[in-house]
Kinemage of the C-alpha trace (Angstrom):
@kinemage 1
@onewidth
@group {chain A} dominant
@subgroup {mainchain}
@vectorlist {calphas} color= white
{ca unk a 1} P -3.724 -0.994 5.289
{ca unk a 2} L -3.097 0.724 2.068
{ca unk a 3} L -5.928 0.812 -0.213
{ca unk a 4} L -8.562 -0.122 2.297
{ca unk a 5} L -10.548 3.133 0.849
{ca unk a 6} L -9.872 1.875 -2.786
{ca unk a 7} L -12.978 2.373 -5.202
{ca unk a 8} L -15.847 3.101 -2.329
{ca unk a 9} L -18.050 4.746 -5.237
{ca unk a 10} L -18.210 1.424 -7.256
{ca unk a 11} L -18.602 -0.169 -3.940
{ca unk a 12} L -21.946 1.885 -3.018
{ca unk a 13} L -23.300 1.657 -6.105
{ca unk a 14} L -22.811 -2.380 -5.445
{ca unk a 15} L -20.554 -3.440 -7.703
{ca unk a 16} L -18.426 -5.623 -5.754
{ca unk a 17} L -19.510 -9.247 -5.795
{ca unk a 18} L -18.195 -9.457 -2.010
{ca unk a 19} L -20.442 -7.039 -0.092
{ca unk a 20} L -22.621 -9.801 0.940
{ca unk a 21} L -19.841 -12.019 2.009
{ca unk a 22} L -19.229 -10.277 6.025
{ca unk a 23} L -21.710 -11.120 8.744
{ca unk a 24} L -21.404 -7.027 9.456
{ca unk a 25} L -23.435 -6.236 6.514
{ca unk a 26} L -26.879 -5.113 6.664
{ca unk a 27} L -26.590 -4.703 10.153
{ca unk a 28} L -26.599 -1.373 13.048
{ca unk a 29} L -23.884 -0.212 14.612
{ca unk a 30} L -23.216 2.364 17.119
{ca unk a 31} L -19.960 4.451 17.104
{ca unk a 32} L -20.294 7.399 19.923
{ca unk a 33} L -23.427 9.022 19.636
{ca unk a 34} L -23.886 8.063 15.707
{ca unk a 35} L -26.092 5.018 14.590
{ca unk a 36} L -25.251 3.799 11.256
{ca unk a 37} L -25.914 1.092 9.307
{ca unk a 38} L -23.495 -1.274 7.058
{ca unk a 39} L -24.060 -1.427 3.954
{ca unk a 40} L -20.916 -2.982 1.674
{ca unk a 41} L -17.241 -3.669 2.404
{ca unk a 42} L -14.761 -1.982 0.862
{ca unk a 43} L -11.572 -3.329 1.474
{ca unk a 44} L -10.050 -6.362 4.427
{ca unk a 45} L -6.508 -6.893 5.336
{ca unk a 46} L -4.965 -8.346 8.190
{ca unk a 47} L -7.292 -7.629 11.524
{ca unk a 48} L -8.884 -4.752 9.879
{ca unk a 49} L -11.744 -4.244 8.105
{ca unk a 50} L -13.371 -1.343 6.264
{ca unk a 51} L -16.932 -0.634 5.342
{ca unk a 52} L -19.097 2.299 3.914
{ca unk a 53} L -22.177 3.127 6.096
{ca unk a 54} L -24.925 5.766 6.830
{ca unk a 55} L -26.683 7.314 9.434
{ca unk a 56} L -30.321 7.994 9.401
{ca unk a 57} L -29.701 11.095 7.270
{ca unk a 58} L -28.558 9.336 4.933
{ca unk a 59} L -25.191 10.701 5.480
{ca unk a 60} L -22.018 7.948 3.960
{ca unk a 61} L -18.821 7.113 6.113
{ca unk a 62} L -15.960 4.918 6.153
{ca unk a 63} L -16.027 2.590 9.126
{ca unk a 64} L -12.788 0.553 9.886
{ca unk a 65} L -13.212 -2.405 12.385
{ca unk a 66} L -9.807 -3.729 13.748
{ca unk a 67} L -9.557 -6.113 16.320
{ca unk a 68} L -6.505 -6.498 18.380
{ca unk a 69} L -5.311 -9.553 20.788
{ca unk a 70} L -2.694 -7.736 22.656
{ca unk a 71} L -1.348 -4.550 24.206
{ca unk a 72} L 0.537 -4.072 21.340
{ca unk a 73} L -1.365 -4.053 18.840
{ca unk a 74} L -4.038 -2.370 21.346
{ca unk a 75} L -1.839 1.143 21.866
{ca unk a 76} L -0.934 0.760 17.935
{ca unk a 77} L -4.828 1.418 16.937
{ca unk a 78} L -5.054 3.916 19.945
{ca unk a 79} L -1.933 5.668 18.526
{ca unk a 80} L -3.872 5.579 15.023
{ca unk a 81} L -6.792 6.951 16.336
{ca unk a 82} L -5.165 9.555 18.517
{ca unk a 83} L -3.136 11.012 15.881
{ca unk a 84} L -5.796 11.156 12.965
{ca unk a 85} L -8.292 13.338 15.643
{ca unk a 86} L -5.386 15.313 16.379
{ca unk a 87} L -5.017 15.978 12.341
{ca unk a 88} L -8.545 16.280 11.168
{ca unk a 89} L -9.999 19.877 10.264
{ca unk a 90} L -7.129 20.147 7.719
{ca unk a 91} L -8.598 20.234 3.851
{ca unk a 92} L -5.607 17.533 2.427
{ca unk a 93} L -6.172 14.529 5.974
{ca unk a 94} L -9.006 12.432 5.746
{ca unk a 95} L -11.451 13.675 8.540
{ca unk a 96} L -11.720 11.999 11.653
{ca unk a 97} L -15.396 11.658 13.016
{ca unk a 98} L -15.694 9.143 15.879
{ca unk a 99} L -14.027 6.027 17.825
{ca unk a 100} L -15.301 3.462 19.944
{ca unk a 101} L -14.040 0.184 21.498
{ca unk a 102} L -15.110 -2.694 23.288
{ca unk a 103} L -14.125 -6.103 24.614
{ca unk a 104} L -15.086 -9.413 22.816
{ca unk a 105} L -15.781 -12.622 24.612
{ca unk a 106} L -13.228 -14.591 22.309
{ca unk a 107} L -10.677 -11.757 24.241
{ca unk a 108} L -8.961 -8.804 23.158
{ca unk a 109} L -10.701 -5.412 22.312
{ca unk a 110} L -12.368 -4.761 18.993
{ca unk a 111} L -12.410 -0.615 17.450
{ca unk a 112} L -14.419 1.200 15.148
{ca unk a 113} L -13.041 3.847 13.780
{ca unk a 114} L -15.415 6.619 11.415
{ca unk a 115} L -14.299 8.713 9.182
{ca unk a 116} L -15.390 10.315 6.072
{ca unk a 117} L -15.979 8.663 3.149
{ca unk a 118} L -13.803 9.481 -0.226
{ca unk a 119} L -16.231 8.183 -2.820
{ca unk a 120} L -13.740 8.903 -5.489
{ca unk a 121} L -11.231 6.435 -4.563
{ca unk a 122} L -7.276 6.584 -4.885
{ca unk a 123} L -4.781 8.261 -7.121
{ca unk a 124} L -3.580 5.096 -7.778
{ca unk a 125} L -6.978 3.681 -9.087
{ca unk a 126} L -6.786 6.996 -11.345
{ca unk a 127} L -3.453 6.318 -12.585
{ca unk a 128} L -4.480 3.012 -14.026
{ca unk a 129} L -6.675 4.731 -16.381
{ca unk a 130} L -5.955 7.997 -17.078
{ca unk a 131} L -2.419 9.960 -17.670
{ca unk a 132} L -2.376 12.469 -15.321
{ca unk a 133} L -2.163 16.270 -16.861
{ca unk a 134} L 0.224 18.675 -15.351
{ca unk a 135} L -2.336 20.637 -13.209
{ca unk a 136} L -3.858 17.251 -11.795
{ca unk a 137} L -0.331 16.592 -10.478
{ca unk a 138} L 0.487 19.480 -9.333
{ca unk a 139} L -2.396 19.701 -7.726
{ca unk a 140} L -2.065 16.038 -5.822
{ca unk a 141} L 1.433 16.991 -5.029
{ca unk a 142} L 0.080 20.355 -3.158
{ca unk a 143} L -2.386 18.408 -1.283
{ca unk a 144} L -0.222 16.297 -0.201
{ca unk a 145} L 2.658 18.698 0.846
{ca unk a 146} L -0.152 20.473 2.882
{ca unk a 147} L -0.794 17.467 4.312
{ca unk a 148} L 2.812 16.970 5.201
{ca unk a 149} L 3.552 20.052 6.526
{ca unk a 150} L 0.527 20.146 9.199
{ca unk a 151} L 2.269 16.871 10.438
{ca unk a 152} L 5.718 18.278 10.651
{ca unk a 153} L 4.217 21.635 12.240
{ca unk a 154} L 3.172 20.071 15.565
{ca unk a 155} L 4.904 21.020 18.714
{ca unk a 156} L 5.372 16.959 18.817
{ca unk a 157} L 6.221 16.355 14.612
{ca unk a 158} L 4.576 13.371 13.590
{ca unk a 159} L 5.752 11.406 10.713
{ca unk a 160} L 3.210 9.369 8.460
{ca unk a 161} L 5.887 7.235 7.139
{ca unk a 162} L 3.815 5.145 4.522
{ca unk a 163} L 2.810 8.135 2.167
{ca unk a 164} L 2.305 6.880 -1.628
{ca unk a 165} L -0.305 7.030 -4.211
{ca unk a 166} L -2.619 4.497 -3.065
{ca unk a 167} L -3.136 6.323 0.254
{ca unk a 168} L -3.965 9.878 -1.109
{ca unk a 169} L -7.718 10.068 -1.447
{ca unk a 170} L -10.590 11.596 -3.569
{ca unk a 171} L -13.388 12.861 -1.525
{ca unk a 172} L -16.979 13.342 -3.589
{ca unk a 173} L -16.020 17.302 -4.862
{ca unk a 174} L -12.127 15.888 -5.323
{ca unk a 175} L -10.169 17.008 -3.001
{ca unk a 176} L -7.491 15.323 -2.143
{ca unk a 177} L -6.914 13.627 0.948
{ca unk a 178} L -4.135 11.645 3.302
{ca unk a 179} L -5.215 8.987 4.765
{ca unk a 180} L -4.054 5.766 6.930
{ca unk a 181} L -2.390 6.896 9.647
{ca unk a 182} L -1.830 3.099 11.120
{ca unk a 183} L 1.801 3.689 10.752
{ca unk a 184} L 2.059 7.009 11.752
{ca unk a 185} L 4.479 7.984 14.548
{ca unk a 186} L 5.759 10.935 16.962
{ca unk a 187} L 9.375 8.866 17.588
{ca unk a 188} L 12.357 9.747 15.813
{ca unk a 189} L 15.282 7.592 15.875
{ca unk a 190} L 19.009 8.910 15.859
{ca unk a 191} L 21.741 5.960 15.423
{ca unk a 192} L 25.368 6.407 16.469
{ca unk a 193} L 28.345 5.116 17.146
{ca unk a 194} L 26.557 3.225 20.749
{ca unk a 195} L 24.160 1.465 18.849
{ca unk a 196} L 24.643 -1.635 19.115
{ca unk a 197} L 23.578 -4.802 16.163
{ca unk a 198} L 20.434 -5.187 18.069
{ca unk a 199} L 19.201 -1.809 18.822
{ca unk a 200} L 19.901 -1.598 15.076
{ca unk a 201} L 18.424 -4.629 14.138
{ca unk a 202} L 14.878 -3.550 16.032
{ca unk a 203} L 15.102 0.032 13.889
{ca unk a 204} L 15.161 -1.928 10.789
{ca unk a 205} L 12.312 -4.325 11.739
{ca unk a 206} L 10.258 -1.011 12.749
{ca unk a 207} L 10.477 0.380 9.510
{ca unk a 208} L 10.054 -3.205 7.181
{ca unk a 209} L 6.564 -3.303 9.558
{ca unk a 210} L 5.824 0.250 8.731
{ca unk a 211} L 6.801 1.304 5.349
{ca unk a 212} L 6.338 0.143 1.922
{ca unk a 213} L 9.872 -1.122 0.473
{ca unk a 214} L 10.007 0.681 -2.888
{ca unk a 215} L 9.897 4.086 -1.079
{ca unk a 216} L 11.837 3.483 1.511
{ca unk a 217} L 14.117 6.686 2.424
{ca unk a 218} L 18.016 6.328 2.431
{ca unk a 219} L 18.554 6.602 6.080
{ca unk a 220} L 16.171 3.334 6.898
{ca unk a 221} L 17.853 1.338 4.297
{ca unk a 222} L 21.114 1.370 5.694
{ca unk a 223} L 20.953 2.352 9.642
{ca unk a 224} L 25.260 1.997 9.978
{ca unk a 225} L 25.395 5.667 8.194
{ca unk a 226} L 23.685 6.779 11.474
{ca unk a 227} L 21.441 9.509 9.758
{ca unk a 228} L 18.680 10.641 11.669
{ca unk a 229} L 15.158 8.131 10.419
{ca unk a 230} L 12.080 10.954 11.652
{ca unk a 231} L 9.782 13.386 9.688
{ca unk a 232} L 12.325 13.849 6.879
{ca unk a 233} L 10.897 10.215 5.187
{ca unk a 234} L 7.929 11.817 4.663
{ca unk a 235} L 9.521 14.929 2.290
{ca unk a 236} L 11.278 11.562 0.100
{ca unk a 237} L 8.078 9.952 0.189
{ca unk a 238} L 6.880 12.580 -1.515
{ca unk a 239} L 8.950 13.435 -4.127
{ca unk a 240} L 9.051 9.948 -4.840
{ca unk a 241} L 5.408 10.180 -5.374
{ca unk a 242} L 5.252 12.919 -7.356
């Protein structure tokens, strides 16, 4: 769900032609304890959804709607949501503020998932119209290292796996933030010589669901070299982004 966050300023100040387009708009929510109400989309893809809303302080946030049809792709948001709450509080990950789920009639369970709002979109939407100075990359690249390294510190390491430019964030002072976690993961896979064509073959159709081709580390494009595929991605991911 890469860019689902793209260009929420523009989006607020209603400059997408689309806001008015999803039967979610204009109305009131409830995720926890927070009421909120919708008030533009920013981004769709897939079964997920993401739109900015406020609370009756007038207080923004990004809400993502995802619906899911089966157990799968049930524990794959619950692993999402799980892992950003255990992440949030760090200055460089997008900060987690509430979940909630329900059934629908039409079957299946439908989440919302809050989180702050980064009004200032991606580096990626920067990128396509500025050149970056030294000190603004160096200063993405330590944000996102940060960010990297409080995954890899757990006692339980968990690798993003999908880090690039269009998921590193602006918040409203610009910071810079990680977000998307819907492909994180705590499993590391080590290949040998007992693998087998098929255990091999499910590896690589993991990773083609859960990372972006162009950055793809060495070890996932060729499992037969039986290196290790876990947290070390991430550190190629980004240098590759640098």
């Amino acid at each position: 769900m890469s860019g689902l966050f793209r260009g929420a300023l523009n989006l607020i100040q209603g400059e997408s032609a689309s806001n008015s387009s999803h039967p979610l708009i204009g109305t009131q929510v409830e995720v926890g304890s927070i009421r909120l109400r919708v008030d533009s989309l920013i981004a769709e893809g897939g079964f997920a959804v993401v739109f900015a809303a406020y609370d009756s302080k007038n207080k923004w946030y990004a809400l993502k709607r995802q619906l899911t049809k089966d157990r799968e792709s049930m524990d794959a948001v619950l692993l999402e949501i799980r892992i950003l709450k255990e992440l949030s509080g760090h200055p460089s990950i997008l900060e987690f503020v509430a979940a909630a789920q329900m059934k629908i009639p039409s079957g299946g369970v439908e989440f919302m998932l809050l989180t702050e709002l980064c009004s200032g979109g991606s580096v990626a939407d920067m990128m396509k119209t500025v050149r970056l100075k030294p000190e603004q990359a160096v200063k993405i690249f330590y944000a996102a290292a940060r960010a990297v390294c409080h995954m890899h510190d757990r006692r339980v390491p968990i690798t993003h796996r999908d880090i690039k430019i269009e998921n590193l964030l602006f918040d409203a002072a610009g910071r810079v933030k990680l977000c998307d976690f819907g492909s994180a993961t705590t499993q590391i896979f080590a290949p040998d010589e007992t693998w087998n064509m098929a255990r091999r073959t499910q590896l690589e159709e993991e990773m083609q669901r859960h990372t972006t081709p162009m950055y793809r580390a060495p070890e996932i494009l060729d499992t037969y070299q039986n290196y290790v595929v876990g947290p070390q991605q991430d550190i190629w991911l980004s240098f590759l982004n640098r």
